[in-house]
Each structure stands twice: as C-alpha cells, then as structure tokens.
py3Dmol code that shows the C-alpha trace and the ligand (Angstrom):
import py3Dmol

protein = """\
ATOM      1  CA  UNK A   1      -9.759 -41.507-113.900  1.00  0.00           C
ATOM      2  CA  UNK A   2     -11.240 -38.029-115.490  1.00  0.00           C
ATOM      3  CA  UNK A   3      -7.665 -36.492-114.141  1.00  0.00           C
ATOM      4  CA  UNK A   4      -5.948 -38.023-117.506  1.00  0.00           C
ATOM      5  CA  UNK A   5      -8.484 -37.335-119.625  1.00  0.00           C
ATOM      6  CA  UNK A   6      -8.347 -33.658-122.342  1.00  0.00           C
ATOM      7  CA  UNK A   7     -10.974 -31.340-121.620  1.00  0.00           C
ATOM      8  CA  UNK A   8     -12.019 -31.708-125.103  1.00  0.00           C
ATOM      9  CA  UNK A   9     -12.116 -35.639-124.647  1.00  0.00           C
ATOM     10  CA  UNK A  10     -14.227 -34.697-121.875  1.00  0.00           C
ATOM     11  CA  UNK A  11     -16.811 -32.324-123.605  1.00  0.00           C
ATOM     12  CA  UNK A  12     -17.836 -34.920-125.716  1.00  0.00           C
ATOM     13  CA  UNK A  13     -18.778 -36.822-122.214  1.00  0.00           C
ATOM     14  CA  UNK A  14     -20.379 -33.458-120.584  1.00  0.00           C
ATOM     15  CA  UNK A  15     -24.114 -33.898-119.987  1.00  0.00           C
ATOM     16  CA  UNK A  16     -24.721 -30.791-118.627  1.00  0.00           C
ATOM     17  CA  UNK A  17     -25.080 -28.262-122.002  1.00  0.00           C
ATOM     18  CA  UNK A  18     -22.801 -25.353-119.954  1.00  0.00           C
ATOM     19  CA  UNK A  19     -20.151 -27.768-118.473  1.00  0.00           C
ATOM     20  CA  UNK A  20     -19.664 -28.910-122.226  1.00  0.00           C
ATOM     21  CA  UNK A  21     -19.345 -25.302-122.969  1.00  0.00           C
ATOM     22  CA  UNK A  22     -16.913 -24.591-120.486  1.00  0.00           C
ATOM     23  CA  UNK A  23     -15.028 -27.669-121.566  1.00  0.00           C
ATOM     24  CA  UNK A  24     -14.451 -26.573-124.914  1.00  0.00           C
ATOM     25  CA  UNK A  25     -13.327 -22.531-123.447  1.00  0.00           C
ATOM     26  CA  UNK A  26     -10.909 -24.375-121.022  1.00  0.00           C
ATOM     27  CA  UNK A  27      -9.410 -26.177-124.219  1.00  0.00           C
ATOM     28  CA  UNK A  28      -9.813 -23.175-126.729  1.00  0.00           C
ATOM     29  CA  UNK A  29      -8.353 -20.406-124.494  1.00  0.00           C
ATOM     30  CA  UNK A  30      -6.379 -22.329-122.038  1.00  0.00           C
ATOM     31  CA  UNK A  31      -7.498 -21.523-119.024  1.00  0.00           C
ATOM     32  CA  UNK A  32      -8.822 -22.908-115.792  1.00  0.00           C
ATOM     33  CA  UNK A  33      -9.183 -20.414-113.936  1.00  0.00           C
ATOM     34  CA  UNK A  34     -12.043 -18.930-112.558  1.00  0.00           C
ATOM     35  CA  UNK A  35     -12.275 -15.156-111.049  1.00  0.00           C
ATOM     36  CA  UNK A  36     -13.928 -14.696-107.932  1.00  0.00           C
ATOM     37  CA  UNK A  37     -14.744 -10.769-108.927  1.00  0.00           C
ATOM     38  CA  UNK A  38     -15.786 -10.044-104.866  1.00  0.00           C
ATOM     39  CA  UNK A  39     -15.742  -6.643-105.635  1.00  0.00           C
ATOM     40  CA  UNK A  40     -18.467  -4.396-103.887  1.00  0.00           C
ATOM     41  CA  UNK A  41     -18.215  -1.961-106.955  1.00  0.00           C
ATOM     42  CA  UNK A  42     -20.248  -1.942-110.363  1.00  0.00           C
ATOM     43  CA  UNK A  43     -17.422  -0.512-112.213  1.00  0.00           C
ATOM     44  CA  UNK A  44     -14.757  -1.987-110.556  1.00  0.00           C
ATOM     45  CA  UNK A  45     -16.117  -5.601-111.571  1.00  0.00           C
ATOM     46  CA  UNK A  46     -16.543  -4.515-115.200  1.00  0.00           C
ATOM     47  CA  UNK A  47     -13.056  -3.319-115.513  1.00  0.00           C
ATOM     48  CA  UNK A  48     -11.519  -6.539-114.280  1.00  0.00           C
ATOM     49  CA  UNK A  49     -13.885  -8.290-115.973  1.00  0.00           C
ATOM     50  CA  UNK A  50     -12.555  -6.415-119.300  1.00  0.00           C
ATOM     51  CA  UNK A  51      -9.191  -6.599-118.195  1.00  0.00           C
ATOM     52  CA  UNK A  52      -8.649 -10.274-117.394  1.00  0.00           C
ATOM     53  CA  UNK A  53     -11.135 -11.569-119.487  1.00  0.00           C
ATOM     54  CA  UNK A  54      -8.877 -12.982-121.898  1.00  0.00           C
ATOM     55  CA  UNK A  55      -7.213 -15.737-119.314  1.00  0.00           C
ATOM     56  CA  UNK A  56     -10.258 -16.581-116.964  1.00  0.00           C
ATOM     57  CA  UNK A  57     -12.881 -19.690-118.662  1.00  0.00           C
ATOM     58  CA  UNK A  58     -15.139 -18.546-115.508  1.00  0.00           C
ATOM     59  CA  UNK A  59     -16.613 -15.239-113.735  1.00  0.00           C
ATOM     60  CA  UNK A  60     -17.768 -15.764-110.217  1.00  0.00           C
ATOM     61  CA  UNK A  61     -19.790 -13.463-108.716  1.00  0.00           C
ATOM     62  CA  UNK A  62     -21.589 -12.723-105.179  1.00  0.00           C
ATOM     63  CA  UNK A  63     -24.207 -10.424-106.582  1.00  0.00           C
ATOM     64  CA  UNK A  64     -25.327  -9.545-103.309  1.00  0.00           C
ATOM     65  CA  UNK A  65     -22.312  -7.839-102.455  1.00  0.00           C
ATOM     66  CA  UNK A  66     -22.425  -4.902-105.070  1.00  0.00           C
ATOM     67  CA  UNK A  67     -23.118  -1.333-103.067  1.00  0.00           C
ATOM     68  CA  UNK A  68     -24.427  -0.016-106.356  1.00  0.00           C
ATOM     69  CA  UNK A  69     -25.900  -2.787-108.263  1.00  0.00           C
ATOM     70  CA  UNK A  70     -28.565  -2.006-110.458  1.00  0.00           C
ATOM     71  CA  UNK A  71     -29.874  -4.335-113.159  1.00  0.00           C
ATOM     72  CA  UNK A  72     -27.592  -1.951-115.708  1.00  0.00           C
ATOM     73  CA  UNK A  73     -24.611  -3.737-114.492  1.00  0.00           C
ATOM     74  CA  UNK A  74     -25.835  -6.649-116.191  1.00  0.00           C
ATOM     75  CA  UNK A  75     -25.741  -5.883-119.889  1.00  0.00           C
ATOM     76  CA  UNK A  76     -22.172  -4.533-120.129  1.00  0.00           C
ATOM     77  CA  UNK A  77     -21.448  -7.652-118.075  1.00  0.00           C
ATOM     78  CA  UNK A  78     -22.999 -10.190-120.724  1.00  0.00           C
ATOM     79  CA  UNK A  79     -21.424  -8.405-123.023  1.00  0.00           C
ATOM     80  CA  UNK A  80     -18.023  -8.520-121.448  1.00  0.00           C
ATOM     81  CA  UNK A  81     -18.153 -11.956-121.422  1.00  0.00           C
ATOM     82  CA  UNK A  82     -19.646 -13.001-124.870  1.00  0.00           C
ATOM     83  CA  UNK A  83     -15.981 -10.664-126.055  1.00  0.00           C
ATOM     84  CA  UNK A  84     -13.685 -12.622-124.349  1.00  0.00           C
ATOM     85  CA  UNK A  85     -15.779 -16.193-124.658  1.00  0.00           C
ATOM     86  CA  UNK A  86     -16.165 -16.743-120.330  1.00  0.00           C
ATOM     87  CA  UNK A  87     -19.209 -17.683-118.205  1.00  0.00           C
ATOM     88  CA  UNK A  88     -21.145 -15.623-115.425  1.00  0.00           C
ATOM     89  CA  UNK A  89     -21.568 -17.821-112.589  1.00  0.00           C
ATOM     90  CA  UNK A  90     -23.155 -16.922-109.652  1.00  0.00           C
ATOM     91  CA  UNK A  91     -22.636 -18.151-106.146  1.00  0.00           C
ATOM     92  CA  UNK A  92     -25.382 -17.597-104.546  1.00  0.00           C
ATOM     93  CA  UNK A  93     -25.200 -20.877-102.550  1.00  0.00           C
ATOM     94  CA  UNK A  94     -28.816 -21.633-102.646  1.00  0.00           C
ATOM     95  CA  UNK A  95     -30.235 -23.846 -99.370  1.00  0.00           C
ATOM     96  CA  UNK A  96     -33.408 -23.195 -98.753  1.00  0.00           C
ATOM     97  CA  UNK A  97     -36.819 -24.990-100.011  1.00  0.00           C
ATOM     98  CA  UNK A  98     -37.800 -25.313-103.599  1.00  0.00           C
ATOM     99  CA  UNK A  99     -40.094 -22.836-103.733  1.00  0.00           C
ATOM    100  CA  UNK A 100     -38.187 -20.216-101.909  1.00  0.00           C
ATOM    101  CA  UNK A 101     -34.885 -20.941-104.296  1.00  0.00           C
ATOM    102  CA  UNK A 102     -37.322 -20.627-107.563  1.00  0.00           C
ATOM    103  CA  UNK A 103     -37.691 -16.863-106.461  1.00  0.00           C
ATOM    104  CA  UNK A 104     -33.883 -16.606-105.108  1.00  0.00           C
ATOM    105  CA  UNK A 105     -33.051 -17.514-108.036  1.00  0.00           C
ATOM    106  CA  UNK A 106     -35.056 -15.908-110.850  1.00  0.00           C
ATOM    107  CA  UNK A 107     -37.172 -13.416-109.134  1.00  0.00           C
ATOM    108  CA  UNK A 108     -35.853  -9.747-106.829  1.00  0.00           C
ATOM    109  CA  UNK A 109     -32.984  -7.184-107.600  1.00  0.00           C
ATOM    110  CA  UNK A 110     -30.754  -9.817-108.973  1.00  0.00           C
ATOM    111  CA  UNK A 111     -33.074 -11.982-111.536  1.00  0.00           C
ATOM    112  CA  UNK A 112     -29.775 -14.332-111.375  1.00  0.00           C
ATOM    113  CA  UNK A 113     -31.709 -17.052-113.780  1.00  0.00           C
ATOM    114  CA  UNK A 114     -31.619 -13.971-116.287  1.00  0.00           C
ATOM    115  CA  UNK A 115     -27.815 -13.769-117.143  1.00  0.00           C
ATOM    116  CA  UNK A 116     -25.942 -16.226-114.676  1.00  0.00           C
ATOM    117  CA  UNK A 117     -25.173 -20.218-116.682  1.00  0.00           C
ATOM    118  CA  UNK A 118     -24.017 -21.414-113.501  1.00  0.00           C
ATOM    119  CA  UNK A 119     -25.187 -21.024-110.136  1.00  0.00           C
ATOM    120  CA  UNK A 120     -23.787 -22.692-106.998  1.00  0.00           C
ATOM    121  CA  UNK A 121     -26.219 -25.047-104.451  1.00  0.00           C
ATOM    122  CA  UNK A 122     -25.540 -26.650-101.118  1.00  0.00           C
ATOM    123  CA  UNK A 123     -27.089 -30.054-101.363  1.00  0.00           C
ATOM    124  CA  UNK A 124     -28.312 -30.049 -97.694  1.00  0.00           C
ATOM    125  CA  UNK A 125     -32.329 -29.262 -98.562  1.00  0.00           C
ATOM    126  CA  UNK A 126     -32.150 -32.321-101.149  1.00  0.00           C
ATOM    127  CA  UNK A 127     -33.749 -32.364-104.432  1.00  0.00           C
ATOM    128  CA  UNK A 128     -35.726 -29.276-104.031  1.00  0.00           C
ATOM    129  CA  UNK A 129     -33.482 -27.019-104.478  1.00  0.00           C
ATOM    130  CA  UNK A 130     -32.415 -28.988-107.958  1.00  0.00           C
ATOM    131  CA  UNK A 131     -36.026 -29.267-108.851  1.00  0.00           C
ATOM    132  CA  UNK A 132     -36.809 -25.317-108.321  1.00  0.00           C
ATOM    133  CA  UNK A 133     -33.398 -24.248-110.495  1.00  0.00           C
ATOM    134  CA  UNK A 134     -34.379 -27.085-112.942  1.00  0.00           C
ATOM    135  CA  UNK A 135     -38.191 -25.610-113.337  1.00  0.00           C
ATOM    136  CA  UNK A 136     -37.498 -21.928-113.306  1.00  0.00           C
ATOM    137  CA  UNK A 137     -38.939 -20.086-116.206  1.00  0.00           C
ATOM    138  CA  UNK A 138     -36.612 -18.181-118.785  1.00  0.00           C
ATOM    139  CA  UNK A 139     -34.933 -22.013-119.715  1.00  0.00           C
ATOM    140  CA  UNK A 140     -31.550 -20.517-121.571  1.00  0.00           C
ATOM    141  CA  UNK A 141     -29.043 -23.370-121.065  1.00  0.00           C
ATOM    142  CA  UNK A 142     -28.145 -23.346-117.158  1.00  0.00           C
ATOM    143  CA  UNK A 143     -25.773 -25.592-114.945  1.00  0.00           C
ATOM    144  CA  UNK A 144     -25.341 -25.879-111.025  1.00  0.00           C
ATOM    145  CA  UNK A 145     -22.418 -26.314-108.868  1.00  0.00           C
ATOM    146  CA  UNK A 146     -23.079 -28.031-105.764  1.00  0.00           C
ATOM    147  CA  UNK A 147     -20.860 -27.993-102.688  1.00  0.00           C
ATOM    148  CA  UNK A 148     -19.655 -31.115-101.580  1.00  0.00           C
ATOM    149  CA  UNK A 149     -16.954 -29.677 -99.325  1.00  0.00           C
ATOM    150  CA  UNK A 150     -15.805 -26.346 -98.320  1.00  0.00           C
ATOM    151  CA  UNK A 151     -12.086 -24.846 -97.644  1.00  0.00           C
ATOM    152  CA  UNK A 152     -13.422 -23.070 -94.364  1.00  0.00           C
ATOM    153  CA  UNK A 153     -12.024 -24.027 -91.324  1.00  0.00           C
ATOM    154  CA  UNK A 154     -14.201 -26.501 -89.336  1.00  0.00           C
ATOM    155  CA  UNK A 155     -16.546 -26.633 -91.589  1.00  0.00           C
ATOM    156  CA  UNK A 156     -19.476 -28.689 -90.434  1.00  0.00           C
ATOM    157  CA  UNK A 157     -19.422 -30.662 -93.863  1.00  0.00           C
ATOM    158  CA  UNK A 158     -19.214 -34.347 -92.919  1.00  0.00           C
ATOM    159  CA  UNK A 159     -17.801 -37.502 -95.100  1.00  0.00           C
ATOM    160  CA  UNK A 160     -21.192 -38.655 -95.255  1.00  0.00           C
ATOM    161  CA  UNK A 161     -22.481 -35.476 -96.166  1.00  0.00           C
ATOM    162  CA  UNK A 162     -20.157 -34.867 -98.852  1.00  0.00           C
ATOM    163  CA  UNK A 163     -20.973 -39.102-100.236  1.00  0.00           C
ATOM    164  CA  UNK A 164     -24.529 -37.987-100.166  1.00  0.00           C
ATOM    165  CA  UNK A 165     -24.073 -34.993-102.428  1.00  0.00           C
ATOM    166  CA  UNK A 166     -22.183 -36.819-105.229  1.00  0.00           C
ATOM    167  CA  UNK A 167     -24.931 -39.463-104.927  1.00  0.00           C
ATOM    168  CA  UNK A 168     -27.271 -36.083-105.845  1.00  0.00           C
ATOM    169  CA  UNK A 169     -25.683 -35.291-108.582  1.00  0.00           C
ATOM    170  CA  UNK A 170     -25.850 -38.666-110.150  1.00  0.00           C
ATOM    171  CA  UNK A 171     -29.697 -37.689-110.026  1.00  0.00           C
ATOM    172  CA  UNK A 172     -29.728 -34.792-112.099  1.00  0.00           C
ATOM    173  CA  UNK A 173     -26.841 -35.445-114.973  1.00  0.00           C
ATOM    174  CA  UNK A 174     -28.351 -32.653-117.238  1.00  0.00           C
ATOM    175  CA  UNK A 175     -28.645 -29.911-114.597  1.00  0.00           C
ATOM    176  CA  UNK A 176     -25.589 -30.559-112.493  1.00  0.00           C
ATOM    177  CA  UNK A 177     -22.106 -29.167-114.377  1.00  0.00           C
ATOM    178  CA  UNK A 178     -19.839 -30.242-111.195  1.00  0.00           C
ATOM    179  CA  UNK A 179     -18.746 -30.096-108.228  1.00  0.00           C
ATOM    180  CA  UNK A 180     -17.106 -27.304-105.479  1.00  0.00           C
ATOM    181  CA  UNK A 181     -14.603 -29.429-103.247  1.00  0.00           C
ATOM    182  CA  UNK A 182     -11.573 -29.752-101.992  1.00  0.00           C
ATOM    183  CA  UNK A 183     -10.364 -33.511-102.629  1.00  0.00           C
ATOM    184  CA  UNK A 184     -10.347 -35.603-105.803  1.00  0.00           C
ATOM    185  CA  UNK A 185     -14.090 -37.453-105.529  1.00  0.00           C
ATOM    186  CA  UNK A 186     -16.069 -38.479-108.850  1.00  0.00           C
ATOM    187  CA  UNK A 187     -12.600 -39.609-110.207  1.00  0.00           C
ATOM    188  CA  UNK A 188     -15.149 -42.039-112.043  1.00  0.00           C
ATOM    189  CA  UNK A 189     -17.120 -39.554-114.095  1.00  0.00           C
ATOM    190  CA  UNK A 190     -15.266 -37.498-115.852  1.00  0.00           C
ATOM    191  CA  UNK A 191     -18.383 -35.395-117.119  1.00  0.00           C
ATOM    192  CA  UNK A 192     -18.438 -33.565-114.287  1.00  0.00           C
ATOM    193  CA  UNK A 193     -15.737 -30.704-113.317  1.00  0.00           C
ATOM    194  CA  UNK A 194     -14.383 -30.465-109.934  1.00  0.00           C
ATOM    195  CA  UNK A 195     -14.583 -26.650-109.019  1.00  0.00           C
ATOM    196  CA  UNK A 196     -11.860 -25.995-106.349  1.00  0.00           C
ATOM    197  CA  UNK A 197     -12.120 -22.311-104.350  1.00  0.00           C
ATOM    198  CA  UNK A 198      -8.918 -21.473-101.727  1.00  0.00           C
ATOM    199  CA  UNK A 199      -6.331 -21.399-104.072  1.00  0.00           C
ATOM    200  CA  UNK A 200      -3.529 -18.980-103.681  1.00  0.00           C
ATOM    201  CA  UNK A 201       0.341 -18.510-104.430  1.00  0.00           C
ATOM    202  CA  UNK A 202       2.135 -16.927-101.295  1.00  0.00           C
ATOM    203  CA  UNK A 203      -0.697 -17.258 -98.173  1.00  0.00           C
ATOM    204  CA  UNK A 204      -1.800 -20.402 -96.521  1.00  0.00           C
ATOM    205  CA  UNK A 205      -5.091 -18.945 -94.931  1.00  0.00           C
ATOM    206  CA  UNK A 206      -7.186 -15.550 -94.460  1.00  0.00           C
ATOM    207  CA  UNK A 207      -8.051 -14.280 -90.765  1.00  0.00           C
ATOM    208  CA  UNK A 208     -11.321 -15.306 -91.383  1.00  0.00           C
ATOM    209  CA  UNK A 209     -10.751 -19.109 -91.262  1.00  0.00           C
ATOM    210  CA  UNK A 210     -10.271 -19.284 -95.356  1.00  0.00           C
ATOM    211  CA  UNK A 211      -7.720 -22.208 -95.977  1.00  0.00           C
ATOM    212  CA  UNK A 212      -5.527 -22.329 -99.114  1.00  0.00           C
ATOM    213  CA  UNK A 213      -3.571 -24.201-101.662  1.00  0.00           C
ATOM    214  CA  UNK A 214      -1.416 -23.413-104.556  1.00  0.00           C
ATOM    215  CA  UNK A 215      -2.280 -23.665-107.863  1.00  0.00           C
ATOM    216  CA  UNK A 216       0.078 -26.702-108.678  1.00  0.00           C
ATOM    217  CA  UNK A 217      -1.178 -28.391-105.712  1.00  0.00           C
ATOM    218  CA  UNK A 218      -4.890 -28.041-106.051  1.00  0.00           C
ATOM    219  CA  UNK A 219      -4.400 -29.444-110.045  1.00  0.00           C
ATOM    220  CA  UNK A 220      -2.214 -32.647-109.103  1.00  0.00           C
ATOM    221  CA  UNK A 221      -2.838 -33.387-105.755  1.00  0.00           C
ATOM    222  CA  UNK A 222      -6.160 -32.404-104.943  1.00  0.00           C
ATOM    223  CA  UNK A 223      -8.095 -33.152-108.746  1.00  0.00           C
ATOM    224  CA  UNK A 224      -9.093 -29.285-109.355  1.00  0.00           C
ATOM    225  CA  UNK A 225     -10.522 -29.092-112.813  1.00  0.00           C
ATOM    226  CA  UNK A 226     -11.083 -25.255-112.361  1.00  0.00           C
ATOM    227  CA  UNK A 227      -9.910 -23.269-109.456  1.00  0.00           C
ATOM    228  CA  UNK A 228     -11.360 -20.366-108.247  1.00  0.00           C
ATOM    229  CA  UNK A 229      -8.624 -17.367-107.570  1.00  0.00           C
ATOM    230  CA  UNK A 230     -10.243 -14.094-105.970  1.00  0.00           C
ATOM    231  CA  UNK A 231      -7.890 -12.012-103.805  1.00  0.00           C
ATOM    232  CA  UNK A 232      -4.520 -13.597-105.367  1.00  0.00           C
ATOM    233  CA  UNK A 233      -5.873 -11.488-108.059  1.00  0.00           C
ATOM    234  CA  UNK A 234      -8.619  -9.036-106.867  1.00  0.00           C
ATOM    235  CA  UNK A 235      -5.615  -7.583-104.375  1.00  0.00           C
ATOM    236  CA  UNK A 236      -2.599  -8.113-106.291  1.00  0.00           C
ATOM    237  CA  UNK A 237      -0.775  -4.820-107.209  1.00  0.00           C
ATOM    238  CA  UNK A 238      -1.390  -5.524-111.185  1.00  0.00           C
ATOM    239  CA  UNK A 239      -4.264  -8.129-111.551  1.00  0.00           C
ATOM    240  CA  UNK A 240      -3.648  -8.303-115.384  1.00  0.00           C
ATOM    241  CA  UNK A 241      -0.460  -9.789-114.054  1.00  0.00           C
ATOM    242  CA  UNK A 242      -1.578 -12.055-111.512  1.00  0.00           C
ATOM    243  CA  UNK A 243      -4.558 -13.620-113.635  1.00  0.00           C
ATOM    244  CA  UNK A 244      -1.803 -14.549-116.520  1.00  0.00           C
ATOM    245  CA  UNK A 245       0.720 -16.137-113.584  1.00  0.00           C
ATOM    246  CA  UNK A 246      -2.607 -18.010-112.415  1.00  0.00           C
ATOM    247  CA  UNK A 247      -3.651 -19.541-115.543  1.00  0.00           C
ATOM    248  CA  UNK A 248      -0.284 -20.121-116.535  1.00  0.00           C
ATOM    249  CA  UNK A 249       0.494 -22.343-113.421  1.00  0.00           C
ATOM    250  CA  UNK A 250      -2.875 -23.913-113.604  1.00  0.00           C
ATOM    251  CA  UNK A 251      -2.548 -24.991-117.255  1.00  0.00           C
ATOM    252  CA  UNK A 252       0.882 -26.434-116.942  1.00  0.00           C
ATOM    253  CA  UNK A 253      -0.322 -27.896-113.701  1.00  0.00           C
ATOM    254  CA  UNK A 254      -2.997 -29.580-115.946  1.00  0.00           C
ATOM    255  CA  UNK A 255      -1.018 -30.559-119.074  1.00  0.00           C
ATOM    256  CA  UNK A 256       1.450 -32.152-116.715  1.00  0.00           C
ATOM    257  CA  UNK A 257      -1.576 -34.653-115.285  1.00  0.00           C
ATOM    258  CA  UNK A 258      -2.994 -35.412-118.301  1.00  0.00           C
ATOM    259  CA  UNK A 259       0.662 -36.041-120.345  1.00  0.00           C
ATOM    260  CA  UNK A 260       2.562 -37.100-117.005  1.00  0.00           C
TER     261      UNK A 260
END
"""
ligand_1 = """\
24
6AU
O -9.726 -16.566 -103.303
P -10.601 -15.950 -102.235
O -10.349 -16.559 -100.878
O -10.517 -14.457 -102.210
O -12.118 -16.249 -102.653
C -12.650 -17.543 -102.714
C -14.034 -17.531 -103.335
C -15.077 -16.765 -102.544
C -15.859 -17.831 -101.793
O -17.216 -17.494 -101.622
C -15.723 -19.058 -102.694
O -14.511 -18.884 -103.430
N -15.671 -20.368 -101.993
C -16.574 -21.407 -102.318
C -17.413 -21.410 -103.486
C -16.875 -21.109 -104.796
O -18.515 -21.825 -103.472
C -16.603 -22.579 -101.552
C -15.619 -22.793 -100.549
O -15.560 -23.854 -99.941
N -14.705 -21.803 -100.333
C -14.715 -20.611 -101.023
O -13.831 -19.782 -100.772
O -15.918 -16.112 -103.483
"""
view = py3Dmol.view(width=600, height=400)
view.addModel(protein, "pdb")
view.setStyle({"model": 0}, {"cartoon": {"style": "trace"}})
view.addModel(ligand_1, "xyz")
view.setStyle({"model": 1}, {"stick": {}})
view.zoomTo()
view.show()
C-alpha cells in the first residue's frame, strides 16, 4: 500500500524522472501541495508564485486563461520556480489525436513542452495522446498526469473508464508521473502519485458543480499524494497565510498515514 510508504522511500521507486523529482521536493520542503495559480493576470501569477513559493512542491497553471500572456511571462516564471525548488505544470487536459496534441503541446502562443515538466491528459483518445507528448521535440525531462476521475458533478467518467486509464498508465511507466482522481486506486504502485484537485477548508462545492474535500480528508481517506488548492488560496484574504495552513494540514495529514 504506497499510502505507508515516505516519499523518499518512494523516489527511489519513481520511474518517471519528474515524479522522482517531485518526490524528493515533497520530502525536502514538506509540502504537498500544489497551487492552482487560475489567475487571468501575468503579474498577478508571478507574485503568488514568489510569494507562496516556499510551501507549494507544485505550480498549476491554465495557460490559456492569461489576458496578457506573452511568452515574457515565462522566464521570470522558470525562474521563480528554480528559487523556491517547485514544478510548472500545466493543465492543459490534452484529448485530442496524436498529431493534433504534438502541436497543443509544443507548438502556438504557449510552447507548453518549452517550460511546463508536467502536463495533464485525459486518457479517452488512447495512446496517442501519450505517444505525441512522449515524441515531442525539445526532450528536457517531462511527466504527464492523466485523469482517471474528476471532482465535477456528474461527470461522465465511468468505473470502467477510470480501470482503463490506470491500465494506460501501466503502458508508459517512464512518461506517466501519476494520476488526477478522487479515490485511492493504484494503492499497488507506489511509483506513481495520486494528484487530487477539489480540496478546500470551509466550502463543500462551487456554483459551478465543483465538489470538495478537506485537506485531512483527501490525505487519509481518499489516498491524495498531492492536492491541488486554487481558490482556498487564490481568494483567501492573505494567500501567504492560507498556502502555510494548507501545507501544514496536508503534511500532518500525511505523516499521520505513513506513522499511524
Ligand atoms: O481549488 P479550485 O476549485 O479553485 O481549483 C481546482 C483546480 C482547477 C481545475 O481545473 C483542476 O483543479 N481540476 C482538475 C485537474 C487538476 O486536472 C481535475 C478535476 O477533476 N477537478 C479540478 O478541479 O484548476
């Protein structure tokens, strides 16, 4: 059961170069949380980033959402998070056909393959999509998240669907770092890191069908190696604050499974 296993105990396992990587920040700093940054301003996403780097192993980003993004974002970003030792991840969700996500994903406004480790997938065009990430030119060390469930309300996502998925990323042990659901699967292989979005302290859901959990919860209960916090933080009066209460919870959630 990868739940009782150390991080570090499980970097050694890690096939995938950046999960191994983000193994060994979760142990050095402390932290499993990951910052969904949905910010639709350049500036505003650097000065969080700056701000909170210190207690986030992860930076998520949507890219796509940025009213002023130019490429100039990018290099203060990078450098942002070589300082404070996180990883740009992007979650751009690819689903599409392999040739079509080998341009998503390296090619347009966003050159993602250019600064982004980790990218997320949906598994529901099959290898392809794998292949094309796996392929793409500009081969710094990469990793991919795909989505085996998702915390939105009715979600189409079936069990089979979600079975199907983890039998993907059995396929691809080098490229894929983990997992994005909502439920302890893979118990089994504990190279893989369950990514868990919908986490929150006070709110139980958005208006917009997003369901959540608390940090405690989503560690025990539900298996989250990393959870993804974006407005707990993004729209808490003092964010500095919020990201330290986050990781805080998280990592005594954590210590507490692994030294019960
Ligand atoms: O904490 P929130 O609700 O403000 O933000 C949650 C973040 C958003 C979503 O795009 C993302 O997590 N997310 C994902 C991911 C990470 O792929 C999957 C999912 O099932 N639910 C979800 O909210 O950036």
């Amino acid at each position: 059961d990868r739940r009782k296993l150390s991080f570090l105990d499980r970097a050694q396992l890690a096939q995938n170069p950046v999960a191994k990587r983000l193994f060994e920040i979760m142990a050095s700093k402390q932290t499993t949380l990951c910052l969904a940054a949905d910010l639709t301003d350049a500036t505003e996403i650097l000065n969080l980033a700056e701000k909170v780097g210190p207690y986030i192993c992860a930076l998520k980003t949507h890219i796509d959402i940025v009213d002023d993004f130019s490429i100039n974002l990018i290099d203060p970003l990078k450098e942002i998070a070589n300082r404070h030792n996180f990883i740009l991840f992007e979650d751009r969700k690819f689903a599409d056909i392999g040739n079509t996500v080998q341009l998503q994903y390296s090619k347009g406004l966003y050159k993602i393959s250019s600064w982004a480790s980790l990218v997320t997938a949906h598994s529901v065009f099959g290898k392809g999509v794998l292949d094309a990430i796996q392929g793409a030119p500009g081969s710094e060390e990469k990793g991919v998240f795909l989505l085996a469930e998702a915390s939105a309300t009715g979600s189409l996502i079936t069990d089979a669907y979600t079975k199907s998925t983890l039998k993907l990323t059995a396929e691809y042990p080098k490229l894929i770092a983990g997992v994005v659901c909502q439920n302890p699967l893979f118990l089994d292989n504990p190279a893989l890191i369950q990514l868990t979005p919908g986490v929150k302290i006070a709110q139980t859901s958005d208006h917009l069908g997003q369901q959540y959990n608390s940090p405690e919860s989503v560690v025990t209960e539900k298996g989250a190696d990393i959870a993804v916090v974006g407005r707990g933080i993004t729209e808490a009066t003092d964010p500095v604050a919020a990201a330290k209460r986050y990781q805080t919870l998280l990592w005594d959630a954590y210590l507490s499974r692994i030294n019960p």
